[in-house]
C-alpha positions in Angstrom: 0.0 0.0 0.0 2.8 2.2 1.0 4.7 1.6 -2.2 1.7 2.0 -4.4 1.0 5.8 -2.6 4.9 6.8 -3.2 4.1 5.8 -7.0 0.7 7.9 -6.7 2.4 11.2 -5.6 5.4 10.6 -8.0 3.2 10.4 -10.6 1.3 13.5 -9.9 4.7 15.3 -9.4 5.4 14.2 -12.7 2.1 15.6 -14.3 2.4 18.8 -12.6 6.1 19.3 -14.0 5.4 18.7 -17.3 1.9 20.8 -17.2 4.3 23.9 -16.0 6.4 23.6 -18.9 6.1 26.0 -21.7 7.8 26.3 -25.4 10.8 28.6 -23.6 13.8 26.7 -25.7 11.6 28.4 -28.7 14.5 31.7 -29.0 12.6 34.5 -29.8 14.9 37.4 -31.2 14.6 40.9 -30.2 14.3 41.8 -34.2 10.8 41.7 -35.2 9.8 39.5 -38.5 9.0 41.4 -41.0 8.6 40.2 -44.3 11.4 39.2 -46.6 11.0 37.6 -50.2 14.4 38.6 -52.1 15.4 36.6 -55.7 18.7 36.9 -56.9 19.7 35.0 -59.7 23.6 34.8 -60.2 23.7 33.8 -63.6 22.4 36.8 -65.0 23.2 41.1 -65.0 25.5 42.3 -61.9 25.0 39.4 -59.9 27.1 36.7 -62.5 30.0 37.5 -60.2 28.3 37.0 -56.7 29.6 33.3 -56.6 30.4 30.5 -53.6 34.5 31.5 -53.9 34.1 35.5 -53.5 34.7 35.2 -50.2 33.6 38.3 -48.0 31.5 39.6 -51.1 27.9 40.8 -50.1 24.7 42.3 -51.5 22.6 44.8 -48.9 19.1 44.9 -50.3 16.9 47.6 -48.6 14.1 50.2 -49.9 17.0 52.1 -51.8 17.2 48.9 -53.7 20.3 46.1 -54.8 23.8 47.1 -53.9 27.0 44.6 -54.5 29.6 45.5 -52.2 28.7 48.9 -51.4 28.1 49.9 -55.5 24.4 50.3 -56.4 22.8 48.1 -59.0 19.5 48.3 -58.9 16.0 49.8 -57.5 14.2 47.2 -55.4 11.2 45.8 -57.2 7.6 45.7 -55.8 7.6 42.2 -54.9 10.5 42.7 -52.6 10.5 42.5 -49.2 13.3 43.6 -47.1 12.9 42.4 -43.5 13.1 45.2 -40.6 16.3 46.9 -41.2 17.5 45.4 -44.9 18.6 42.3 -46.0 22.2 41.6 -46.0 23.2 38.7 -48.8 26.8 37.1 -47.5 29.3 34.6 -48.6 31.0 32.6 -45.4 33.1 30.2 -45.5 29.8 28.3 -45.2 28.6 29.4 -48.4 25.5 32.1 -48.6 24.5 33.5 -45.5 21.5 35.7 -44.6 20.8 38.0 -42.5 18.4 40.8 -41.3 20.6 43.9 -41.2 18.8 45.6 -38.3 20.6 45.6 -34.7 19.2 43.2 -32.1 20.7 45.4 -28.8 18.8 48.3 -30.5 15.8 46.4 -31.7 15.4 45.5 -28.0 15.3 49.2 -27.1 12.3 49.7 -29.5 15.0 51.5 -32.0 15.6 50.2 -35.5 19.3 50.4 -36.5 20.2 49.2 -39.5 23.7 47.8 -40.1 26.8 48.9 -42.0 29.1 46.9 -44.0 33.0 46.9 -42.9 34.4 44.5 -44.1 33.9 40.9 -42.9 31.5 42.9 -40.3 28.0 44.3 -39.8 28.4 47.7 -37.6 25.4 48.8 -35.8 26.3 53.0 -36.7 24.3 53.7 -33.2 25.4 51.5 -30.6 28.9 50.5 -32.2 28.3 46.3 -31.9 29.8 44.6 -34.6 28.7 41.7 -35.8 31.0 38.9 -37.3 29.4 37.8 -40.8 32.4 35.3 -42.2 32.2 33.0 -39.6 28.6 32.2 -41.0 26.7 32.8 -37.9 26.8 37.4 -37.4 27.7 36.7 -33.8 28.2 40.0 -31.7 32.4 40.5 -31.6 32.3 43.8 -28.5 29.9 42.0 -26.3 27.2 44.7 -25.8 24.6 42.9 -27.8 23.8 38.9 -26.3 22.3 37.9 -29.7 23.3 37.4 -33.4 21.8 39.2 -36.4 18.4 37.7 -37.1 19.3 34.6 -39.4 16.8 34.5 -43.1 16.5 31.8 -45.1 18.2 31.2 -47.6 17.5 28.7 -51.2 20.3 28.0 -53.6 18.7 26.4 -56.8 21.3 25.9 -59.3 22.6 29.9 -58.5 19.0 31.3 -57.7 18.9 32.4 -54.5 15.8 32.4 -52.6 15.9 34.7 -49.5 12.9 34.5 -47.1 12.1 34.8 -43.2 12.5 31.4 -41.5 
């Protein structure tokens, strides 16, 4: 009888601990998601250079429109959507990487920032983070933001690139 209670209340402990979970391993970043649908397709106009091996080469897409490294190409069209602060288009050493370009510490703050390009870096021009884009992942290299650049996804179908919010 004894046994058969402990068994009882363990298995109500149980219930109650897994009722008082919630969906908290669910991150939830501090850059809201706003719509992104980019297409770029590298086998035609400016973008036949913006292959796998140019390491460090990037495309910022935003309401000004398509710039390659820092050059403008051209206007954004009407079915483009450009995420919160601008889309940033990088090659890593893992290949294309994504990335909203506005800054989570200011996000948080209820500012939008958006990133500069320097280099192999996104620089929020307001708070001063910097955000390292070869390593694939735009962590945070000064340590005043605690989270990386929103992450998009991105669709590589033979050299169309698909860029959407995950």
């Amino acid at each position: 009888m004894q046994r058969h209670r402990l068994s009882y209340i363990w298995m109500i402990c149980l219930v109650l601990l897994l009722a008082g979970c919630d969906n908290s391993t669910t991150f939830q970043s501090s850059v809201p998601a706003y719509p992104v649908r980019i297409v770029i397709d590298t086998k035609v106009g400016a973008f036949v250079h913006f292959m796998p091996t140019a390491l460090g080469s990037h495309i910022v897409v935003n309401k000004e429109g398509y710039f390659m490294d820092g050059k403008y190409i051209i206007s954004a069209g009407a079915m483009d959507a450009w995420g919160y602060g601008g889309v940033v288009v990088y090659i890593s050493s893992n290949g294309y990487d994504a990335y909203d370009m506005a800054c989570p510490y200011c996000a948080e703050k209820g500012n939008c920032h958006p990133c500069g390009i320097n280099g192999a870096h996104a620089v929020c021009p307001y708070c001063g983070e910097e955000y390292d884009l070869l390593s694939g992942v735009a962590v945070p290299t000064k340590g005043i933001a605690h989270e990386t650049l929103r992450r998009l996804n991105i669709i590589n179908s033979d050299g169309r690139l698909t860029i959407t919010q995950r």
